[in-house]
N, C-alpha and C positions, 0 to 999 in steps of 0.2 A: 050535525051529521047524523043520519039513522042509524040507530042502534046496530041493526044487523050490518050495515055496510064498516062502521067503525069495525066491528067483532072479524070481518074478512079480511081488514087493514092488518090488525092483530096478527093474524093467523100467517099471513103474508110472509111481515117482518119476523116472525118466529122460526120460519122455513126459512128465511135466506140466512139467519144466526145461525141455524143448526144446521145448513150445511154448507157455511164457510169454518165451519169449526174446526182440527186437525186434530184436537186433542179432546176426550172425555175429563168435562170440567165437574163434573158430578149436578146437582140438584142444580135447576136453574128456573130463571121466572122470567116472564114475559114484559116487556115496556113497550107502551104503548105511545108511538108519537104521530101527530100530523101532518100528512106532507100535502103537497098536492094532489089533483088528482091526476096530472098529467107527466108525475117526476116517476122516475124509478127508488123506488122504496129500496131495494138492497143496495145499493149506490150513497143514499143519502144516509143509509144507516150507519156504513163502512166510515163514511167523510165523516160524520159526528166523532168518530169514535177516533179516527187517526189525525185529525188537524195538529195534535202536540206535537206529535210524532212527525209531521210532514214540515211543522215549523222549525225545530230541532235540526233537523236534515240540513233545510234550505240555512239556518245558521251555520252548521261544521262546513258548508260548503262555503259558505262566502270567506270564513277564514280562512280555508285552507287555499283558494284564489289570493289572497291579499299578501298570504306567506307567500307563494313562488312566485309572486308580482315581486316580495324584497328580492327574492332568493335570484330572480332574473338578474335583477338592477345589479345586485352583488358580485354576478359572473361579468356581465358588459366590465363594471370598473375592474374587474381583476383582468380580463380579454385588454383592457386598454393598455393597462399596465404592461401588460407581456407583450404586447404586440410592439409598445416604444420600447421596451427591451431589446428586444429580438432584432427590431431596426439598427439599435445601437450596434449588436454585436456583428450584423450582418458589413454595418456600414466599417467598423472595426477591422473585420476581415479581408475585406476591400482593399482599407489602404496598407494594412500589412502583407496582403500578396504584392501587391504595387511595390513597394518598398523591400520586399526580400527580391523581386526581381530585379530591379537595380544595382540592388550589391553584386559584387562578382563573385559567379558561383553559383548564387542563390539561394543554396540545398543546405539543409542544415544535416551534418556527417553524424555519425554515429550508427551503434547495430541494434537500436533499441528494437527489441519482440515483444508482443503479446502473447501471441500462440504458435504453437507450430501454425507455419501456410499461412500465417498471416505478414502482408504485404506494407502493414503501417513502419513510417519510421516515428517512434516515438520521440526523437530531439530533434527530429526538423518539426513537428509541431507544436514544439515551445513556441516558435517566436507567432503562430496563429492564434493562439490563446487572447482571450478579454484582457484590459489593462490592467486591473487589479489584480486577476492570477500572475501578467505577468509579472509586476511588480513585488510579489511576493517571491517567483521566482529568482529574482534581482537580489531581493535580499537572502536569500538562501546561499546567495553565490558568495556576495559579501560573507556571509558568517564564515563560509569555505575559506574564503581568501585570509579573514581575519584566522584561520585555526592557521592555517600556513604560515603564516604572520609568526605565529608564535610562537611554533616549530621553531621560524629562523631567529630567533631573538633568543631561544633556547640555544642553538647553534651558536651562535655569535659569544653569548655568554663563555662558551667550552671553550672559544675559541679566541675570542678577542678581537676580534680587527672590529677596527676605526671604520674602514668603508664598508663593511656590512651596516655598523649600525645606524650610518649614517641614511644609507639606502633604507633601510626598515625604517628610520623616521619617516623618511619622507614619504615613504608606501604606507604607511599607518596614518599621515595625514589626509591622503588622498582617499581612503578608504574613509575617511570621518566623512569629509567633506559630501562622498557619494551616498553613505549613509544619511547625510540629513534632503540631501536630495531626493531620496526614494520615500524618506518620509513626510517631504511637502508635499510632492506627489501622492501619498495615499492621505494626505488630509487633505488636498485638491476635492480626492475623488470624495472621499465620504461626503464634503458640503456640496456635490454636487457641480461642482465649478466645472471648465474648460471643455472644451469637445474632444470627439476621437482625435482630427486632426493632431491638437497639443499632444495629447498622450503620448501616439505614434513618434511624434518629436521627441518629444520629449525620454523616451522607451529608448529610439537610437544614439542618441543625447546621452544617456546611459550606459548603454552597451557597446558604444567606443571606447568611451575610460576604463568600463572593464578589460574588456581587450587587452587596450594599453597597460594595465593593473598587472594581467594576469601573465605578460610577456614579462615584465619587468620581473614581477616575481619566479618565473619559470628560470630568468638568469639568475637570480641568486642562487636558485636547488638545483643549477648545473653546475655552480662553481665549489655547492654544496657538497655534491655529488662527485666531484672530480677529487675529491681530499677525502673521500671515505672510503674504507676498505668494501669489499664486493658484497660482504654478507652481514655487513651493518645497517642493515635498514632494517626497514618496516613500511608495509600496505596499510591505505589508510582507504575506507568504504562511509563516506560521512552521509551518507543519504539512502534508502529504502528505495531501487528503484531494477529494474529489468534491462538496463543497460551499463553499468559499472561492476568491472569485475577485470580479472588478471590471467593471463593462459600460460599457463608452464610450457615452456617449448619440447619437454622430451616428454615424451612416454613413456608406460609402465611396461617393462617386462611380465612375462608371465612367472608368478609368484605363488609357493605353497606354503609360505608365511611373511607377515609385514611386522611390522612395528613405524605408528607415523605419528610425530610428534611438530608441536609447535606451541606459540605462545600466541595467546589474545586476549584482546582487550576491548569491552564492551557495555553497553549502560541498557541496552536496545532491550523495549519490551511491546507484547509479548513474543518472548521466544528471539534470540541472537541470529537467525538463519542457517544460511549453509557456508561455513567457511569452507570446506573443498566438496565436489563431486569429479566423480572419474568416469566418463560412460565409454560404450564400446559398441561396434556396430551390433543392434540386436537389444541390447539391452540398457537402458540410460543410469541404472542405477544397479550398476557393477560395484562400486565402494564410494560411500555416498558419509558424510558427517552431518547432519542438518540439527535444527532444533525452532522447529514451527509452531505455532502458536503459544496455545496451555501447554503443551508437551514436554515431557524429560528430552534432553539432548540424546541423538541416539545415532548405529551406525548399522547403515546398511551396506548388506554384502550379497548382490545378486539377486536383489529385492527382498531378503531376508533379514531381519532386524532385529536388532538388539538394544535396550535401554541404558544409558549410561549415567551415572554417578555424579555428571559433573554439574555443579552451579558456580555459571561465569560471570554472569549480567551485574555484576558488580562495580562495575564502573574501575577494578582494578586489573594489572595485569596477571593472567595466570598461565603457566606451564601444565599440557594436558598431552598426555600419551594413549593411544591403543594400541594393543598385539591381536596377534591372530594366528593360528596357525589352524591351514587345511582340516590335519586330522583331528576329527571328532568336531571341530567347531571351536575348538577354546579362545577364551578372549580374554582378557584384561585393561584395565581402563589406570590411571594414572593419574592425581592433580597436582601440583607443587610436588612433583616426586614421590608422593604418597600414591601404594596401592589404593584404590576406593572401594573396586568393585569387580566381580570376574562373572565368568559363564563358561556354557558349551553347546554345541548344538547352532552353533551360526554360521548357515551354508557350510557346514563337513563335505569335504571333498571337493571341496567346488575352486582350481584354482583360479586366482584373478587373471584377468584376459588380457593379452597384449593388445597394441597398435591401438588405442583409446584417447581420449583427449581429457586434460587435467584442467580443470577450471580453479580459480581459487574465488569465493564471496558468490557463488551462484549455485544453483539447481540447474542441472538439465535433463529436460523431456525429450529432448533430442540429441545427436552427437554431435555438441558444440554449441547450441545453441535450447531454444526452448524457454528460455530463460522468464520466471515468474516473480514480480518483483514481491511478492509476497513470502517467499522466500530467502528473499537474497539477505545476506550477511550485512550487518551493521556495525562496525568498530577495525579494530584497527587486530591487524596479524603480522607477524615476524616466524623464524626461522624453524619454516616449515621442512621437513625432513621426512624420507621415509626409508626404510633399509626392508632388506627382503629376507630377513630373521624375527625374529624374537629376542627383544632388549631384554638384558638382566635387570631386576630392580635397583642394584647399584649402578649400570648404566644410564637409568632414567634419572635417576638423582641427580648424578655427576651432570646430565643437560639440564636440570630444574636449578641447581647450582650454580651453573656455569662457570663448573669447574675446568682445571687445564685439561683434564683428561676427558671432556666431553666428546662426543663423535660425531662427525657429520653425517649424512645419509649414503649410504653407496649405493642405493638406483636415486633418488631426490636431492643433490645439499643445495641449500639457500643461498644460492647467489645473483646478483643482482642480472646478470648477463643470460640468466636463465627463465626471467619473466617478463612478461609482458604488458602493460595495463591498458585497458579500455576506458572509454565513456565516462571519463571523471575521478579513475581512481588516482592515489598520488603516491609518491614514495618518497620516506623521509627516515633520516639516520635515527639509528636505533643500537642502542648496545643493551645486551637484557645484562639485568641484574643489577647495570648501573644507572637506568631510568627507571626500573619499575615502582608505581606509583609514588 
């Protein structure tokens, strides 16, 4: 190549460096290469200089194609999976409408709510539910039946008769028998075995003997029931749900002092629920006892609140009292007859409202209704009372005692012809002080 023609090459490739450059690199020098005569010099200079860089590239790129080639494969088998799922539950549901419309009736009863305005009934979609929920549902019921069980065997003891116990043998057989049933069935299901068909069969297969269980048992705690005095029971809440709960047939008066006491009994965590709420058109938490989550147990009065003293979740029974009186707000709270803890300033002046509705083991958002099972009451309650004074501390006692001189409520006393129960609750003889724990 002649001299001067190389020297213009030079000069060339030094203008296309110096102005593709973006940044002042300081002192620089010239390289001289050969191209063609017919190539573009800034072009080949660039390509020398980025081939590492362009190979690098076209590497992260092929991995990162290779990764969502797994990551595709990995959605299809998970898409497979869900979709035989989904078939299952679909074909599930099929024959359990088939099958509830055949029985007579078809409707599964009860008042379960989610929210105010909401139209779901909550215990007619049990029996819609997958096999295995239902099956677990199955065995909840058994352990119900089995606490029932026990109750009457506790009765029977007080009591003596031959044909009780003869009847609880044989209902505590039946109750085994069903129990290992429910648990072929959910080791059916874990290996995989049998179709929905069986299930469903198997599910009604079930839920007749319950049935039959649960009549049989219902006669013993009527014959239970007919040999115990009106205010020797006890409400029993064995389950966490938005439809089980108790309605006091009377209403409150309007009151410018209470005092309301009762006894319970609970293991339930976090937080025991709402053993009563009282609402009234207008306002749902007119005098409210709850104890939700983390929370101290606390009572509110006209959406006004106050924290109370008590720890029940003990799994044993305990006597708990509060007063109130309009002026100023004052309160006092009560455990086992012991003062705990007092205030003031809780809703002053505000007296409690007539013509309300008395719930016992729920919350309501609404008058009557609203009902959140996340609130609802867990364990068992007895002789709920409320009078429209302020108890003397030796009054409270004398009910924590269950001494002769105790008093019953004169707007509330605990009698049995006075409650109501819904959606699974149960009532069972109760003497305090001679069952507790």
């Amino acid at each position: 190549m002649p001299a001067g023609r190389a020297a213009r090459t030079c000069a060339l490739l030094a203008l296309c460096l110096l102005g593709g450059a973006a940044q002042d690199f300081g002192p620089t020098r010239f390289i001289c290469t050969s191209v063609p005569v017919d190539a573009d010099m800034c072009a080949a200079s660039v390509a020398a200089g980025g081939a590492e860089e362009l190979r690098s590239n076209v590497l992260q790129l092929r991995e990162t194609v290779l990764q969502q080639k797994e990551t595709i494969l990995s959605q299809k088998e998970t898409i497979r999976e869900l979709t035989t799922k989904l078939g299952r539950c679909e074909s599930q549901s099929t024959l359990d409408a088939g099958t509830g419309e055949a029985r007579a009736g078809g409707g599964g009863g009860g008042g379960g709510r989610k929210q105010p305005g909401s139209g779901k009934n909550t215990m007619g979609d049990l029996s819609r539910t997958p096999a295995a929920e239902t099956l677990s549902q199955l065995g909840q019921t058994l352990q119900s039946l089995k606490t029932r069980l026990e109750n009457l065997e506790q009765y029977s003891r007080l009591n003596s008769s031959s044909q009780t116990n003869s009847l609880k043998d044989l209902l505590q057989s039946k109750i085994d028998d069903l129990e290992r049933q429910v648990l072929s069935r959910v080791n059916t299901l874990e290996e995989g075995k049998g179709g929905p068909r069986n299930d469903t069969e198997e599910r009604v297969k079930i839920e007749s003997a319950l049935t039959s269980l649960h009549q049989r048992i219902s006669e013993l705690e009527k014959g239970q029931k007919d040999n115990r005095p009106g205010d020797k029971f006890q409400l029993t809440f064995p389950l966490r749900t938005n439809y089980m709960y108790a309605k006091v047939k009377k209403s409150l008066p309007e009151m410018y002092a209470f005092t309301v006491c009762m006894w319970l009994k609970s293991s339930a965590a976090p937080g025991v629920g709402t053993p009563f709420s009282y609402a009234v058109p207008g306002q749902a938490n007119e005098l409210v006892l709850i104890e939700w989550g983390n929370n101290p147990m606390e009572i509110l009065i006209n959406d006004k609140v106050a924290k109370l003293p008590f720890v029940i979740n003990d799994g044993k029974w305990h006597h708990i009292c509060v007063t109130w009186t309009t002026r100023d707000g004052v309160w006092e709270a009560y455990q086992d007859g012991t003062q705990g803890g007092n205030g003031e300033n809780l809703a002053p002046y505000h007296p409690i409202k007539p013509q309300g509705v008395l719930v016992l083991g729920q919350e309501q958002d609404t008058l009557g209704g609203g009902f959140d099972a996340t609130q609802a009451f867990v364990g068992e309650l007895a002789h709920f009372n409320i009078w429209d004074r302020k108890l003397t501390p030796g009054e409270v006692y004398n009910l924590a005692t269950c001494s002769t001189k105790a008093l019953s409520g004169n707007v509330i006393a605990w009698a049995e012809s006075h409650i109501e129960i819904y959606g699974g609750a149960t009532k069972w003889t109760f003497e305090a002080c001679r069952q507790i724990n």
